[in-house]
C-alpha positions in Angstrom: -17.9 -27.0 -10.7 -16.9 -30.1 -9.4 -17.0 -30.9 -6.0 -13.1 -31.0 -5.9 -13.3 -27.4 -6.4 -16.0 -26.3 -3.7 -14.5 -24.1 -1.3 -14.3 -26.2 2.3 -12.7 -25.3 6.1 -9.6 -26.6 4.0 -10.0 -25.4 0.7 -11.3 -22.0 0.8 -9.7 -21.2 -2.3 -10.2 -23.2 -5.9 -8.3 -25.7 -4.9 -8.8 -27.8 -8.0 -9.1 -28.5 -11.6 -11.2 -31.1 -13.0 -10.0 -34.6 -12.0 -8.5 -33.9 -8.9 -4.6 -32.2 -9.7 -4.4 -28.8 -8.0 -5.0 -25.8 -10.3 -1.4 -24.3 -10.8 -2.8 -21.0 -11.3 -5.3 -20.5 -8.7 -4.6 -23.5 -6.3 -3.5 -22.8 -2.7 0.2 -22.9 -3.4 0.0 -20.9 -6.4 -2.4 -18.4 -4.0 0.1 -18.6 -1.1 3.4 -17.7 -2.9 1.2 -14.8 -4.0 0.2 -14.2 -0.8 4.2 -14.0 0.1 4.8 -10.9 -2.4 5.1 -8.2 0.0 2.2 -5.3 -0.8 3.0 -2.8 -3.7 2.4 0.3 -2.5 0.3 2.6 -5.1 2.0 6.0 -3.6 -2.0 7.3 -3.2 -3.0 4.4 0.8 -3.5 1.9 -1.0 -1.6 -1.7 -1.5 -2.0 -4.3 -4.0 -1.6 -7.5 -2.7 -0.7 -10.5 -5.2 -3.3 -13.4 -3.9 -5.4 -11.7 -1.8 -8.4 -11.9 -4.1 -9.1 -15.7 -3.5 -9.1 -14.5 0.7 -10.5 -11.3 0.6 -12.6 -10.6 -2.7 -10.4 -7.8 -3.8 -6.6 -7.2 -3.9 -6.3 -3.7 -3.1 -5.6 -3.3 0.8 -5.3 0.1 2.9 -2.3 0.6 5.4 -4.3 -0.8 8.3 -4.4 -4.2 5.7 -8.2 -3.8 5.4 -9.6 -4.7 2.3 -10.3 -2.0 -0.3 -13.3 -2.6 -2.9 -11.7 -0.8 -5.8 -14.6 -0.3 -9.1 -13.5 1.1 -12.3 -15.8 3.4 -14.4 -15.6 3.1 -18.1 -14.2 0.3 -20.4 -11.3 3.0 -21.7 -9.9 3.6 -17.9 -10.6 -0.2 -16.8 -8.2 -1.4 -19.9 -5.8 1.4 -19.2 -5.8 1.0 -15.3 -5.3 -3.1 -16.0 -2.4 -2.8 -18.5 -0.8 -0.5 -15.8 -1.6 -2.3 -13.1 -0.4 -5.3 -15.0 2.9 -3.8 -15.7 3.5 -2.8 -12.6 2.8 -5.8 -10.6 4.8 -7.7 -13.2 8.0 -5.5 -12.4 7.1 -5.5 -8.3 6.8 -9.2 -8.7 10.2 -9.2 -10.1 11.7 -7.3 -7.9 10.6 -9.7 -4.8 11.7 -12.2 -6.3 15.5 -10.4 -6.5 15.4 -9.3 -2.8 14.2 -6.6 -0.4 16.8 -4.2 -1.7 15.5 -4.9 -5.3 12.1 -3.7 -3.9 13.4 -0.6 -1.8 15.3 0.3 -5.3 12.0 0.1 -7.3 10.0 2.1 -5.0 12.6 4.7 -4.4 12.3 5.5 -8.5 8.7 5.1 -8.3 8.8 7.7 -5.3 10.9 10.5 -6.9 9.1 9.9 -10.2 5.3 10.3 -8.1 7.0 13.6 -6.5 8.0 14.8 -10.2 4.6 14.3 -11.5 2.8 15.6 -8.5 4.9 17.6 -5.9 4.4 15.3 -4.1 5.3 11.9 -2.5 3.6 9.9 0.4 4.3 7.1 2.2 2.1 5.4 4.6 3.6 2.1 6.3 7.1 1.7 8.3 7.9 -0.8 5.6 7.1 2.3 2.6 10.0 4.0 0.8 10.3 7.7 1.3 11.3 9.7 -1.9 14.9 10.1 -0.4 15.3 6.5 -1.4 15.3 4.8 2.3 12.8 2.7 3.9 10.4 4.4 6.7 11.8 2.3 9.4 15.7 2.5 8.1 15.4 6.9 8.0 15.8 8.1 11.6 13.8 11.0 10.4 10.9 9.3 8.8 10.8 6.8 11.7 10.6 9.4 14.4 8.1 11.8 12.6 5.6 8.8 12.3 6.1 7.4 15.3 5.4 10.9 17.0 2.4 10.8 15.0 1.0 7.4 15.9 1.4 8.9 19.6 -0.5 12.3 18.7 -3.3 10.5 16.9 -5.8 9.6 20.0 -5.4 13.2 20.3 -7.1 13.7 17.5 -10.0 12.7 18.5 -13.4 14.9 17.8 -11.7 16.7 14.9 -14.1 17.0 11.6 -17.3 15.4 13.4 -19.3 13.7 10.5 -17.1 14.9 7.4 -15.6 11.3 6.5 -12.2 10.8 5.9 -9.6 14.1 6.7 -6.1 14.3 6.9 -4.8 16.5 10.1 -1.7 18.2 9.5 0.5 17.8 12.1 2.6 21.7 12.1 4.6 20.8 14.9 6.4 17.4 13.3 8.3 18.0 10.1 10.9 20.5 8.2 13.5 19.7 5.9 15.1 16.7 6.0 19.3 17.3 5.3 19.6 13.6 4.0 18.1 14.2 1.0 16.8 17.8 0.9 13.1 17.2 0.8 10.4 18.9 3.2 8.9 16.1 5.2 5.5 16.3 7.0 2.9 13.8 8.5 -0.9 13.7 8.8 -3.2 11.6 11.0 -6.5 10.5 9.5 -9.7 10.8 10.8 -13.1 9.6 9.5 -16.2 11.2 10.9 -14.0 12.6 13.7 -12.1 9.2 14.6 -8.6 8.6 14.1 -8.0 5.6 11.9 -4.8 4.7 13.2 -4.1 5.9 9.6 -0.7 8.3 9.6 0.7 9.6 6.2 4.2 10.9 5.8 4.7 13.5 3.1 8.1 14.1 0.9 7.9 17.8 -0.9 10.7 19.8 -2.5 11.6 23.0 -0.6 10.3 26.2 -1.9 
């Protein structure tokens, strides 16, 4: 590696190709338009963030935006989790490029089609779809429920001393939501018996 392509105080990405022109690929502009891509959520806490690798050694974010380590076991599941990984960032990508309402569409079918396949469908950010099809912080429901549940968190305190990461129901914040007749519930997480600052909103269908 050339000198050019050393990391510096300015250049703490590969800034460079061989004989000085900026690598299109992996130069800072190519690494900050990345870095513009808002996260795609992977419906489970965690975030893949287009550019992040060249800042923070890994892509994969949680909702508080720290950096996830993410290691795949087994050649099959590594090609299998890249080619869908691959095709989904390729359709989120597209999607950011066509607008916010292009993203909040994509999600939404992504949602409804996580709640199909599991029961279930969580969101985990203000900015997150809920399966209903509406942004977190455009659902007067969803907003209140996880803003209640930011508030109840430091109450939450002491609750599963030393057994890692837990998710607290919250019984008294949720019920059926009329807009899009779905049971809605939140959680605060706690590791060791510390809230995280971590809340997780929860689309179900009725029973």
């Amino acid at each position: 590696m050339s000198e050019l392509n050393m990391p510096s105080e300015k250049n703490p990405w590969n800034l460079t190709v061989p004989g000085g022109s900026e690598d299109p690929l992996h130069g800072p502009a190519a690494v900050n338009r990345a870095l513009a891509i808002p996260p795609m959520p992977d419906g489970n806490g965690r975030y893949y963030q287009p550019g992040a690798f060249y800042e923070r050694g890994t892509p994969w974010m949680d909702a508080n935006d720290e950096p996830i380590h993410v290691i795949f076991i087994g050649a099959a599941q590594s090609t299998s989790a890249v080619m869908r990984q691959t095709r989904d960032l390729s359709e989120w990508i597209g999607a950011a490029h066509a607008g916010e309402d292009a993203l909040t569409a994509l999600e939404a079918r992504r949602q409804q089609e996580r709640l199909a396949r599991n029961g279930v469908a969580y969101a985990f950010k203000d900015s997150d779809v809920c399966a209903g099809g509406k942004r977190i912080d455009g659902c007067e429901t969803a907003g209140s429920m996880m803003a209640s549940a930011r508030e109840a968190a430091p109450r939450m305190t002491r609750q599963h001393p030393g057994e890692g990461e837990v998710w607290n129901m919250l019984a008294w914040i949720g019920g059926n939501c009329g807009a899009c007749a779905l049971n809605c519930s939140v959680d605060v997480q706690t590791k060791d018996g510390e809230p995280t600052g971590i809340v997780r909103f929860t689309n179900a269908r009725p029973e």
